[in-house]
DRENNU-802881 format. One record per residue: x, y negated, z of N, C-alpha, C, CB in turn; residue number from 1. Coordinates in Angstrom, 3 decimals, always signed. Glycine has a CB too. Layout:
BEGIN
PT     n.east    n.north       n.up    ca.east   ca.north      ca.up     c.east    c.north       c.up    cb.east   cb.north      cb.up     n
PT          X          Y          Z          X          Y          Z          X          Y          Z          X          Y          Z   NUM
...
REM end
This chain:
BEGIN
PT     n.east    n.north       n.up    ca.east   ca.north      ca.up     c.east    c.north       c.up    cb.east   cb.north      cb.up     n
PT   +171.046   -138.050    +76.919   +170.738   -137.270    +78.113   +171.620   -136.027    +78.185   +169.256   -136.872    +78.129     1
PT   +171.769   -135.401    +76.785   +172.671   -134.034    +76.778   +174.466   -134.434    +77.126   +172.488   -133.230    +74.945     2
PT   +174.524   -135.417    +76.749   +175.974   -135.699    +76.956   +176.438   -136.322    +78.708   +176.332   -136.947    +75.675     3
PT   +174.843   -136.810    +79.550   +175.193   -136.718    +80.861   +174.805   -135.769    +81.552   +174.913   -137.616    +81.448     4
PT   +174.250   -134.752    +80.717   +174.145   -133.448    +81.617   +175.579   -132.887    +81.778   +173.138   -132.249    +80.917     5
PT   +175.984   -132.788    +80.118   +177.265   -131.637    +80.221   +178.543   -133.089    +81.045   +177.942   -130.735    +77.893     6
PT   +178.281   -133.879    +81.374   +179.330   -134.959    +82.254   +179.126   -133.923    +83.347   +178.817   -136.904    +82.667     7
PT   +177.689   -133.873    +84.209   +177.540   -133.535    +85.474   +178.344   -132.207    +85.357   +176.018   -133.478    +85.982     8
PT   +178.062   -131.638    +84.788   +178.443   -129.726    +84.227   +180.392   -130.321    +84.751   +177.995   -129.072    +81.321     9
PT   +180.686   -131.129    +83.928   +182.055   -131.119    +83.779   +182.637   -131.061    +85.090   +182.530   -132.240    +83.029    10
PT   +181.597   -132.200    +85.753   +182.268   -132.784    +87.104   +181.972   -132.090    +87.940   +181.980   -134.050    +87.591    11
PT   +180.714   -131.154    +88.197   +180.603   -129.975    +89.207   +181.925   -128.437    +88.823   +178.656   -129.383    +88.980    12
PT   +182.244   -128.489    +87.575   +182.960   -127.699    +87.465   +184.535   -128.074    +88.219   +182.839   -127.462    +86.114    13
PT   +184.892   -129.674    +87.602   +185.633   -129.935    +88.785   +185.758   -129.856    +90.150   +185.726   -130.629    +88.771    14
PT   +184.695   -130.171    +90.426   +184.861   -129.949    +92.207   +184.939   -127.845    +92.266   +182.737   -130.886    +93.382    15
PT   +184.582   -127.676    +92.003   +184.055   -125.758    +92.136   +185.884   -125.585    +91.439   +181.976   -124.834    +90.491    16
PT   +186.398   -125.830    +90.336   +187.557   -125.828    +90.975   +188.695   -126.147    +91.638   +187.719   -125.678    +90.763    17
PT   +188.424   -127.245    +92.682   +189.352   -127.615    +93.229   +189.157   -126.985    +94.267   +189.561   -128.789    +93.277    18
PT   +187.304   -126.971    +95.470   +187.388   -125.869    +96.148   +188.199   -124.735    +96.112   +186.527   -125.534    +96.087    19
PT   +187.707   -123.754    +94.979   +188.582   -122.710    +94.780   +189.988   -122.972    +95.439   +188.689   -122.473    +93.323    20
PT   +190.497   -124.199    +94.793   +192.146   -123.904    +94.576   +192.616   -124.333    +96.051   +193.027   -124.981    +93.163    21
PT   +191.780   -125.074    +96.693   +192.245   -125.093    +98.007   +191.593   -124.399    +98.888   +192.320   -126.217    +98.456    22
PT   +190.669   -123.259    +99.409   +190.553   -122.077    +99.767   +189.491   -122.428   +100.308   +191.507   -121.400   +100.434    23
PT   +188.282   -123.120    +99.961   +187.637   -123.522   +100.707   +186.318   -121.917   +100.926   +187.235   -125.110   +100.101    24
PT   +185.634   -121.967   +101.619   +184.473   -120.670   +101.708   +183.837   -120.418   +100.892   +183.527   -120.654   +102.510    25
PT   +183.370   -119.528   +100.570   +182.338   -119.202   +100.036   +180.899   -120.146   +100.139   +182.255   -117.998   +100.518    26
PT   +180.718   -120.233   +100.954   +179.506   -120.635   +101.802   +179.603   -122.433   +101.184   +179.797   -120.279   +103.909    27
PT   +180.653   -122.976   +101.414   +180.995   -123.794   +100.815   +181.011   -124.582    +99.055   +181.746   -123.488   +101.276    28
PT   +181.846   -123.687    +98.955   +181.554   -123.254    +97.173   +180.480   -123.346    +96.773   +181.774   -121.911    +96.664    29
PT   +179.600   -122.714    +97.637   +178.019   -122.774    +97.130   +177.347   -124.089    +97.097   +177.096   -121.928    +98.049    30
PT   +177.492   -124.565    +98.652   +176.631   -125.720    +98.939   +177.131   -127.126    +98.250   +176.569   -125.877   +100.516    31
PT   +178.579   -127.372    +98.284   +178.733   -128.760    +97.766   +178.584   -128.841    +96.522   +179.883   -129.349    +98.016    32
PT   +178.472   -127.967    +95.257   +178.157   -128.649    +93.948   +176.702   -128.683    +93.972   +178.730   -127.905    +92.620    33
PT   +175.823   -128.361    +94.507   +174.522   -128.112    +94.772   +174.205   -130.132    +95.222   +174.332   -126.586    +96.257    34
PT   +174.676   -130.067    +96.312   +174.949   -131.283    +96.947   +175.216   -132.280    +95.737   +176.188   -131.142    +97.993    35
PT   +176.292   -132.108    +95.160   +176.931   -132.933    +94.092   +175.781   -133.214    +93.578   +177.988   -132.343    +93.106    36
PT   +175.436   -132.142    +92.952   +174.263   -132.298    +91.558   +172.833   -133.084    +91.852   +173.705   -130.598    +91.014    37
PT   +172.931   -133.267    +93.485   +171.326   -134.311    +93.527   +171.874   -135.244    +93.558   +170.122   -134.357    +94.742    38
PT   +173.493   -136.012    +93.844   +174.273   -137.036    +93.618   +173.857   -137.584    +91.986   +175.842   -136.525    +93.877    39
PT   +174.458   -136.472    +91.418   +174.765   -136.916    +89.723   +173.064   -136.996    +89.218   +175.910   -135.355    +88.580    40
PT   +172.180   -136.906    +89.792   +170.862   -136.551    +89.753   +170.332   -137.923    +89.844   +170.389   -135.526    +90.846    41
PT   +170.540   -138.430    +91.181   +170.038   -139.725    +91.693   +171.079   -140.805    +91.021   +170.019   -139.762    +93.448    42
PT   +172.062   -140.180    +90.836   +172.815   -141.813    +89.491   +172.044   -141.294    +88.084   +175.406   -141.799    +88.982    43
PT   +171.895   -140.304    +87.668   +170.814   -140.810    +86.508   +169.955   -141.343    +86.639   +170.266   -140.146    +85.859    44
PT   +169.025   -140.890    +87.198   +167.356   -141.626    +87.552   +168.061   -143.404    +87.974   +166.214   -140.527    +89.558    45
PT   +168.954   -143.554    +88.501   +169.315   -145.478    +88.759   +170.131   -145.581    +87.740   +170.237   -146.179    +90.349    46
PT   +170.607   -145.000    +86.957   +171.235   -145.332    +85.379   +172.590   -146.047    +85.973   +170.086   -146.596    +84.163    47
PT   +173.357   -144.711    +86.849   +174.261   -145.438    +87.667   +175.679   -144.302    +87.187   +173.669   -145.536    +89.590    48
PT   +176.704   -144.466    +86.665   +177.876   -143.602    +85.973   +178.417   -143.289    +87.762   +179.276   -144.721    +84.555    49
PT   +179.081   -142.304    +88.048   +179.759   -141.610    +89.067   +180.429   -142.425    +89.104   +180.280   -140.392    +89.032    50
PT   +181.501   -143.121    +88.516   +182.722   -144.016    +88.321   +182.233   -145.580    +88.962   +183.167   -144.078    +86.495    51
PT   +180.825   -145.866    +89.071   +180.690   -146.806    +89.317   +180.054   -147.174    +90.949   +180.115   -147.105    +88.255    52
PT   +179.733   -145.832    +91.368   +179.011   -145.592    +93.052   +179.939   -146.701    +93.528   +179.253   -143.746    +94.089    53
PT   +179.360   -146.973    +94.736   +179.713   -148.429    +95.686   +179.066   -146.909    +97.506   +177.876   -150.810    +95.006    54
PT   +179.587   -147.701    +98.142   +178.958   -147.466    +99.586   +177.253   -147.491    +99.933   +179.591   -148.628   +100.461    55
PT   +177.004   -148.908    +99.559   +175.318   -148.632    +99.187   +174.651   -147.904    +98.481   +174.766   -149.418    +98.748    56
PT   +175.577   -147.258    +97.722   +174.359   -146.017    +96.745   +174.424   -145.377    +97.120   +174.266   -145.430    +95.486    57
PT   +175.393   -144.676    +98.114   +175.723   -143.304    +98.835   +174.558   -143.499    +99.815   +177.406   -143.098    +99.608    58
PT   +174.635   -144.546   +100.339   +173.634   -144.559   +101.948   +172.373   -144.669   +101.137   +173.855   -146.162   +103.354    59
PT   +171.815   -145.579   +100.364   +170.544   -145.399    +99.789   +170.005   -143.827    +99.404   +170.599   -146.251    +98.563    60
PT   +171.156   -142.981    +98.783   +171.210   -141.564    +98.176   +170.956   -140.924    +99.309   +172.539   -141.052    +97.450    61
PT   +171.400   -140.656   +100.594   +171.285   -140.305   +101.116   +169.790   -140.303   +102.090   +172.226   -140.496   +101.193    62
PT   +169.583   -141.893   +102.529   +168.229   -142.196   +102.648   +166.823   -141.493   +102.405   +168.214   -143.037   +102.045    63
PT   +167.490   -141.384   +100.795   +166.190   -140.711    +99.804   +166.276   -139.460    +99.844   +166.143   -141.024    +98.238    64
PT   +167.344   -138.672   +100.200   +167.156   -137.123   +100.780   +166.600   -137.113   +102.305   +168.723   -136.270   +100.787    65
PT   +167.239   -137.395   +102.282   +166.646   -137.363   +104.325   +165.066   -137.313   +104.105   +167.100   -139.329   +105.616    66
PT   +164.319   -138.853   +103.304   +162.825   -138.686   +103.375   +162.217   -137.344   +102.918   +162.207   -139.739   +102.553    67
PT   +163.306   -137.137   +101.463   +162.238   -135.860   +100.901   +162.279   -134.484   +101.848   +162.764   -135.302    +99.184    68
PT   +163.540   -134.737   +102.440   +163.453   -133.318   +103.370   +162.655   -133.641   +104.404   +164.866   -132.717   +104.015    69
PT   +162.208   -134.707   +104.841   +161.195   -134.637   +106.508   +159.693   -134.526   +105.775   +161.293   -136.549   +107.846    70
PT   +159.592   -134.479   +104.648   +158.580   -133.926   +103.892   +158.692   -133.082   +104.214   +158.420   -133.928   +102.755    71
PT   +158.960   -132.401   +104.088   +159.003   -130.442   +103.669   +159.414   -129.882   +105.129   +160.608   -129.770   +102.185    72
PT   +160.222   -130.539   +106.135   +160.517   -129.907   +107.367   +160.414   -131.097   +108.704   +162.086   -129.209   +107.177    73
PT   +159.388   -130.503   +109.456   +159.361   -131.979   +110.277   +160.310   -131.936   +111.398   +157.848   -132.368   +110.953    74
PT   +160.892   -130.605   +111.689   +162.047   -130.707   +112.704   +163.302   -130.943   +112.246   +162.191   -129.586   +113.443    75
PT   +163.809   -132.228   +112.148   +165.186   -132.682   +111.319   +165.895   -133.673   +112.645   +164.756   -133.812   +109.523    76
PT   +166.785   -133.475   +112.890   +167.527   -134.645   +113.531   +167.589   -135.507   +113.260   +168.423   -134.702   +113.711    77
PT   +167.834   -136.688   +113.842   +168.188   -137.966   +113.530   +169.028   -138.290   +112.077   +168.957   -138.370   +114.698    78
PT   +169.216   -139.127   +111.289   +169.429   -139.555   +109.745   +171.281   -139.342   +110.428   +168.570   -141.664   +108.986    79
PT   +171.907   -140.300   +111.222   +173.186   -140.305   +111.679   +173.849   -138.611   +111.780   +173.101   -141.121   +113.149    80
PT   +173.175   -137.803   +112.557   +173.657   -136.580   +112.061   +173.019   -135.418   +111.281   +174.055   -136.112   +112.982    81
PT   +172.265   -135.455   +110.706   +171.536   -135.106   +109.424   +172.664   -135.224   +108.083   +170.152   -136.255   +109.241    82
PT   +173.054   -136.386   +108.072   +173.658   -136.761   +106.489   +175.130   -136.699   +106.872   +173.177   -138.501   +105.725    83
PT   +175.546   -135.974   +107.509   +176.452   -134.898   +107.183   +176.750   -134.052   +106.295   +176.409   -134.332   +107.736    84
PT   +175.175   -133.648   +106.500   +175.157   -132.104   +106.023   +176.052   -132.430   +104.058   +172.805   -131.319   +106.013    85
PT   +175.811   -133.838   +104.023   +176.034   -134.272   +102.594   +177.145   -134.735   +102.503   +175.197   -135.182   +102.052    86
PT   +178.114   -135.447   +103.482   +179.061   -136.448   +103.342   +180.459   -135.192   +102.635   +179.359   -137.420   +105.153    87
PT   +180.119   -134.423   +103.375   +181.374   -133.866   +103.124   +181.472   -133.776   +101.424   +181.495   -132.368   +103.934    88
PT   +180.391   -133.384   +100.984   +180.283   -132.892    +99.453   +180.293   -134.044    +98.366   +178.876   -132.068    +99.240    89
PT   +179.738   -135.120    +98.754   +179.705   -136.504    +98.227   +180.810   -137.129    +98.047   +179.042   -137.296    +98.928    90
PT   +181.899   -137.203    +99.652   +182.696   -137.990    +99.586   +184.147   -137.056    +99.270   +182.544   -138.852   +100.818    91
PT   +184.204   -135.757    +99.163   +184.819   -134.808    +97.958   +184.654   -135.324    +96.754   +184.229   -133.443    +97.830    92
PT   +183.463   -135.345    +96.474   +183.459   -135.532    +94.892   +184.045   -137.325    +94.531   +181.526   -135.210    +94.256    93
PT   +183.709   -137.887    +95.188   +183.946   -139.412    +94.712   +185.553   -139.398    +95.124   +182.849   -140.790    +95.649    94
PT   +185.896   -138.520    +96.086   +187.656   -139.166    +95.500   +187.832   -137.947    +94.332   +189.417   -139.054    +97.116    95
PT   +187.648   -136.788    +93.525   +188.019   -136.378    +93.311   +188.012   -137.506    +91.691   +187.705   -135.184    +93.822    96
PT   +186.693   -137.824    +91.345   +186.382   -138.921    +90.873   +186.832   -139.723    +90.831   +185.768   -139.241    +91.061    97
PT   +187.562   -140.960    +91.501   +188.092   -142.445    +91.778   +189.361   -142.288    +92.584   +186.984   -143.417    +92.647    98
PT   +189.826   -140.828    +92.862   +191.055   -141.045    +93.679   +191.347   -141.360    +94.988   +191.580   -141.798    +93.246    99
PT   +190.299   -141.863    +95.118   +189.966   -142.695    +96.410   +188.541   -142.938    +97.231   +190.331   -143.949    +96.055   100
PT   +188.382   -142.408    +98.383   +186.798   -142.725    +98.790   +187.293   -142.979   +100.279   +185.415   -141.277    +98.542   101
PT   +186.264   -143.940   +100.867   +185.401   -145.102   +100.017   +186.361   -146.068    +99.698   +184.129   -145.876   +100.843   102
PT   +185.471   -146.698    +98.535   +186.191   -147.952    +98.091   +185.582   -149.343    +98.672   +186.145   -147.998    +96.497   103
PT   +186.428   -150.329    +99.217   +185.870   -151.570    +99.495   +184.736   -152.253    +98.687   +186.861   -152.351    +99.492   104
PT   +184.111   -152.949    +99.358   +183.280   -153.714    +98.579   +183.722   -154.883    +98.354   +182.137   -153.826    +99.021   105
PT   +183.966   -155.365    +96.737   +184.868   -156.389    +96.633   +184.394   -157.616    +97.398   +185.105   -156.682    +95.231   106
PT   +185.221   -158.752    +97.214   +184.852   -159.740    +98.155   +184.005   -160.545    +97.254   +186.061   -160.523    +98.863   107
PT   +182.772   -161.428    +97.713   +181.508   -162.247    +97.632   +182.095   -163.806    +97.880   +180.282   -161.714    +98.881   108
PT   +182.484   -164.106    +98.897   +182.696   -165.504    +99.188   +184.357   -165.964    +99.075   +182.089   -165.755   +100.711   109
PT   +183.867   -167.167    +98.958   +185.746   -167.810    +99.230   +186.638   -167.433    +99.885   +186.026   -168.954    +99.776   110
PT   +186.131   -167.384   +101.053   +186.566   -166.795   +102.793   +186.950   -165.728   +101.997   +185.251   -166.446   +104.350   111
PT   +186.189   -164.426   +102.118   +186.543   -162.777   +101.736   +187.527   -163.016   +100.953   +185.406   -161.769   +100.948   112
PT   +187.741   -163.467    +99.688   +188.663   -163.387    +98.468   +190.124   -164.044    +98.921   +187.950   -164.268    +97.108   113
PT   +190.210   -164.965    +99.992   +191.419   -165.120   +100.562   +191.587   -164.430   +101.926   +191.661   -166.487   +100.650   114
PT   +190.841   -163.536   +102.407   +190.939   -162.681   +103.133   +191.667   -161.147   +102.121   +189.448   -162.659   +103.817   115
PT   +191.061   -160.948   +101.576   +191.558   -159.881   +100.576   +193.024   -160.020   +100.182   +190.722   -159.941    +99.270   116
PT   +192.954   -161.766    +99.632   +194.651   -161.502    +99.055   +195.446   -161.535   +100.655   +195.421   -163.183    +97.709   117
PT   +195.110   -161.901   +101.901   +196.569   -161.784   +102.440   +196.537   -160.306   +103.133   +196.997   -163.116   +103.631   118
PT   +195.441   -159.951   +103.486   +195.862   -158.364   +103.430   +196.477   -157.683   +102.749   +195.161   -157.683   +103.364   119
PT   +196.073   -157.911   +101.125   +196.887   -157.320   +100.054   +198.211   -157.948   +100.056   +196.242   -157.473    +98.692   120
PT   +199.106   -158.565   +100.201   +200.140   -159.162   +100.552   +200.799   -158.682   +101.751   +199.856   -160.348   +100.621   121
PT   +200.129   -158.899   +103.375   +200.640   -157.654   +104.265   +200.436   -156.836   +103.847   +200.313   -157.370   +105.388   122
PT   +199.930   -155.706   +103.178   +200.149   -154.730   +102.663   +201.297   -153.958   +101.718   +199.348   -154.818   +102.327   123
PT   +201.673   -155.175   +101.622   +202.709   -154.931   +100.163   +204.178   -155.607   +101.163   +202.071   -156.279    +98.177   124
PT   +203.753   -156.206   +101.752   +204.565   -156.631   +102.632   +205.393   -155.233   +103.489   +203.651   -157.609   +103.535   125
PT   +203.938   -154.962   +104.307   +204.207   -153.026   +104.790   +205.282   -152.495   +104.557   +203.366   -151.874   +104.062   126
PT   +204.690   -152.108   +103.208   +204.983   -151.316   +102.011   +206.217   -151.265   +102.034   +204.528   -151.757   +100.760   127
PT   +206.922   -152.223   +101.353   +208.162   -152.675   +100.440   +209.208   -153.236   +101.521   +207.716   -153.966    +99.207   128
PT   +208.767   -154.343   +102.445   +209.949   -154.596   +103.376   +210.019   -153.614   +105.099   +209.795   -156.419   +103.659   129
PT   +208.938   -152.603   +104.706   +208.884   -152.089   +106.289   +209.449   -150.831   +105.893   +207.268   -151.968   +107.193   130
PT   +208.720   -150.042   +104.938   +208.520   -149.172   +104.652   +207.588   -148.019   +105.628   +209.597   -149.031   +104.299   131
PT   +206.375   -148.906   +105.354   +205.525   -147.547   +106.122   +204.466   -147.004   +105.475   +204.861   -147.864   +107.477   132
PT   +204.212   -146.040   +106.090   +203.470   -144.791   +105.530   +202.145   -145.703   +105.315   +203.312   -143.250   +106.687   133
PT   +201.561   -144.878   +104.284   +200.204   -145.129   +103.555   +199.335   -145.310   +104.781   +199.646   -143.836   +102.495   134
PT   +199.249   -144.283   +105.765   +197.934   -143.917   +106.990   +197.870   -145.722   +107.606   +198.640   -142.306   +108.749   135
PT   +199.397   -145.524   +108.046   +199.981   -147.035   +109.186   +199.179   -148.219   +108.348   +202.271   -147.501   +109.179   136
PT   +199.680   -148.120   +107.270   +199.423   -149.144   +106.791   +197.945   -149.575   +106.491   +200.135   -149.126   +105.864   137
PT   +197.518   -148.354   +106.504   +195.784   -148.443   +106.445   +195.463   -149.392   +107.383   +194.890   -147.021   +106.846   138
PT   +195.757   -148.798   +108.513   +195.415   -148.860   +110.039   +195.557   -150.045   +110.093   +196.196   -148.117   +111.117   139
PT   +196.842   -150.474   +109.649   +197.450   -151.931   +110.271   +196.400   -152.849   +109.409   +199.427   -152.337   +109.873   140
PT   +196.107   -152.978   +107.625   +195.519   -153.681   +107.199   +193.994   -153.644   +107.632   +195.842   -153.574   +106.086   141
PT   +193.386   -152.653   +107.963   +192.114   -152.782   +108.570   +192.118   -153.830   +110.117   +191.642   -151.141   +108.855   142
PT   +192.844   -153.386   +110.737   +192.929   -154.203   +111.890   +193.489   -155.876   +111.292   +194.084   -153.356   +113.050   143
PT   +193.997   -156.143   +110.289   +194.129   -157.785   +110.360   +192.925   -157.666   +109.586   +195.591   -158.772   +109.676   144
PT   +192.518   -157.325   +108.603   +191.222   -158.003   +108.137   +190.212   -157.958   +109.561   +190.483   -157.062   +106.671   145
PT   +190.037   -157.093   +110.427   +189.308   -156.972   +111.383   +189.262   -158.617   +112.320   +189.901   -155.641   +112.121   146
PT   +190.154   -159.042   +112.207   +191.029   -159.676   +113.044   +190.546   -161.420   +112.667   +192.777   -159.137   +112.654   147
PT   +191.175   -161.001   +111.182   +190.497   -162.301   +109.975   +189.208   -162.439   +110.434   +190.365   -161.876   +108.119   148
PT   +188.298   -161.743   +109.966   +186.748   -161.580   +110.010   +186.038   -162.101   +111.355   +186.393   -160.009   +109.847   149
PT   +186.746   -161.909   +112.311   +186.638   -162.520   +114.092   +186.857   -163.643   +114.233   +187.573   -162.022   +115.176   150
PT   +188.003   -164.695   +113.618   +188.028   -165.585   +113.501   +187.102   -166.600   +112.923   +188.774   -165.470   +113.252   151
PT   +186.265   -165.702   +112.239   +184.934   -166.494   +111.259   +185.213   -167.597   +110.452   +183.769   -167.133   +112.125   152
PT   +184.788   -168.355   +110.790   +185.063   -169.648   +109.482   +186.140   -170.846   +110.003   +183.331   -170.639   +109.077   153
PT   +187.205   -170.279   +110.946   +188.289   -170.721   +111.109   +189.186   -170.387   +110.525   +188.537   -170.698   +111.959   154
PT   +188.777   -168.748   +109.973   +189.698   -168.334   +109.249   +190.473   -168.783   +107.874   +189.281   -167.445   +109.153   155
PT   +189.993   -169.621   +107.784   +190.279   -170.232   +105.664   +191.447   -170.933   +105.996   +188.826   -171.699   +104.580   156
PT   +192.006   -171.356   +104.809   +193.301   -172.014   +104.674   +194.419   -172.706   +105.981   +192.876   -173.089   +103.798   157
PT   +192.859   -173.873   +105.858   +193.582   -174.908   +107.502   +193.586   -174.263   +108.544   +192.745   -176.279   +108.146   158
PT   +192.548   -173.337   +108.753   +192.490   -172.557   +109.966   +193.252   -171.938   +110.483   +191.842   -171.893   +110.008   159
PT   +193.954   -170.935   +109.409   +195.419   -169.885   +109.819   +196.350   -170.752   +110.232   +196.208   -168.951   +108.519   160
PT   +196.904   -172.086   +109.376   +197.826   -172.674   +109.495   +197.694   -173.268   +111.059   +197.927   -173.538   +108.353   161
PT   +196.962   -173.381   +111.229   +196.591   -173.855   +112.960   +196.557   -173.011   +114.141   +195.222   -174.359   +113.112   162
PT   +196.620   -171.834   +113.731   +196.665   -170.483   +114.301   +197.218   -170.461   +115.659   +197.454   -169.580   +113.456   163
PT   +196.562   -170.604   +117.220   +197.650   -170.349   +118.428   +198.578   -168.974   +118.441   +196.800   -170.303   +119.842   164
PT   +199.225   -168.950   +119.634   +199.707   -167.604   +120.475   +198.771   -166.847   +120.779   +200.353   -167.792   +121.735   165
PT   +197.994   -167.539   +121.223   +196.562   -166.930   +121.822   +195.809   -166.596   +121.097   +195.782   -167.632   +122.543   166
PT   +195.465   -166.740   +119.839   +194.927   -166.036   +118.834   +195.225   -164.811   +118.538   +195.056   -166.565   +117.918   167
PT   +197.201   -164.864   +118.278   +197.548   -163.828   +118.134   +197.642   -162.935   +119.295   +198.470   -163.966   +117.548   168
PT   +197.539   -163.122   +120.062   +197.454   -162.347   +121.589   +195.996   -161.408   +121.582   +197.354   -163.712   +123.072   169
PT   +195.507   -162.033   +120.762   +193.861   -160.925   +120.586   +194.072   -159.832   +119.626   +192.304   -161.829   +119.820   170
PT   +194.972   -160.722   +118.575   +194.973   -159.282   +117.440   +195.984   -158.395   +118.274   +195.714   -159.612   +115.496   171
PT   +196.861   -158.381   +118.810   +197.767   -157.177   +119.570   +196.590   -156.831   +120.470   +199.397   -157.676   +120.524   172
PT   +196.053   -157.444   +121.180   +195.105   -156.555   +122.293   +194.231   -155.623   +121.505   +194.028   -157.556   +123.288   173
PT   +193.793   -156.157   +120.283   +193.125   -155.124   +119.039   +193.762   -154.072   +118.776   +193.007   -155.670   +117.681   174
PT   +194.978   -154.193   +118.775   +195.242   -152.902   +118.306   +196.024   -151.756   +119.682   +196.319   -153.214   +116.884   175
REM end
């Protein structure tokens, strides 16, 4: 227990100084390790390491604040802009954590896992023979998986290979 307290200690000290170093407020400073710490709070009590948060623990985490605060205050806004008040401090800490926030949820089915590799492939594709920026390339790979995913269960192997004009005429109108 003492060695995931002084973790939390470590990792609120991280965030408190990176605030600092990028000029963030006072007011600020204050509230997000505060924030953090019912994070690192609610992954103990689910016996859940920071390194390992997914998208569903954030929204569940969040969930479970929202209730305890309409306990204690019955004039609260709606959950959609309410959990704000948290995102900012949460999703600070998890890239400061993983580098990266949010992270995908890996793929479950056949479909997803060959959906994954040819994004990752246009992606690298992007990358290496286009040369475009990280943002573009976001953009662009969200919109073909978007694209994939619409196609539904045409999408698998035989399906692409069968692929019209007119198919592709939707993903440009997508974007």
């Amino acid at each position: 227990m003492s060695a995931q307290l002084s973790t939390a200690e470590v990792l609120i000290e991280k965030l408190l100084a990176h605030l600092k170093a990028e000029g963030y407020s006072p007011r600020i400073q204050r509230w997000y390790p505060a924030r953090v710490r019912q994070l690192l709070d609610y992954c103990n009590r689910n016996s859940l390491s920071i390194e390992t948060v997914r998208s569903g623990h954030v929204t569940r985490f969040l969930r479970q604040q929202y209730r305890r605060t309409r306990k204690r205050y019955s004039q609260l806004p709606p959950f959609q802009k309410w959990r704000h008040r948290y995102t900012g401090a949460v999703n600070m800490m998890l890239r400061l954590v993983r580098g990266a926030w949010p992270v995908s949820d890996p793929p479950r089915t056949a479909l997803e896992v060959l959906h994954h590799d040819i994004v990752q492939d246009y992606d690298m594709w992007l990358r290496d023979l286009r040369g475009l920026h990280a943002l573009t390339r976001a953009k662009r790979t969200k919109h073909a998986l978007g694209f994939l995913t619409s196609l539904g269960p045409r999408a698998d192997q035989l399906g692409l290979a069968e692929l019209s004009v007119r198919d592709l005429d939707v993903l440009e109108a997508m974007l």
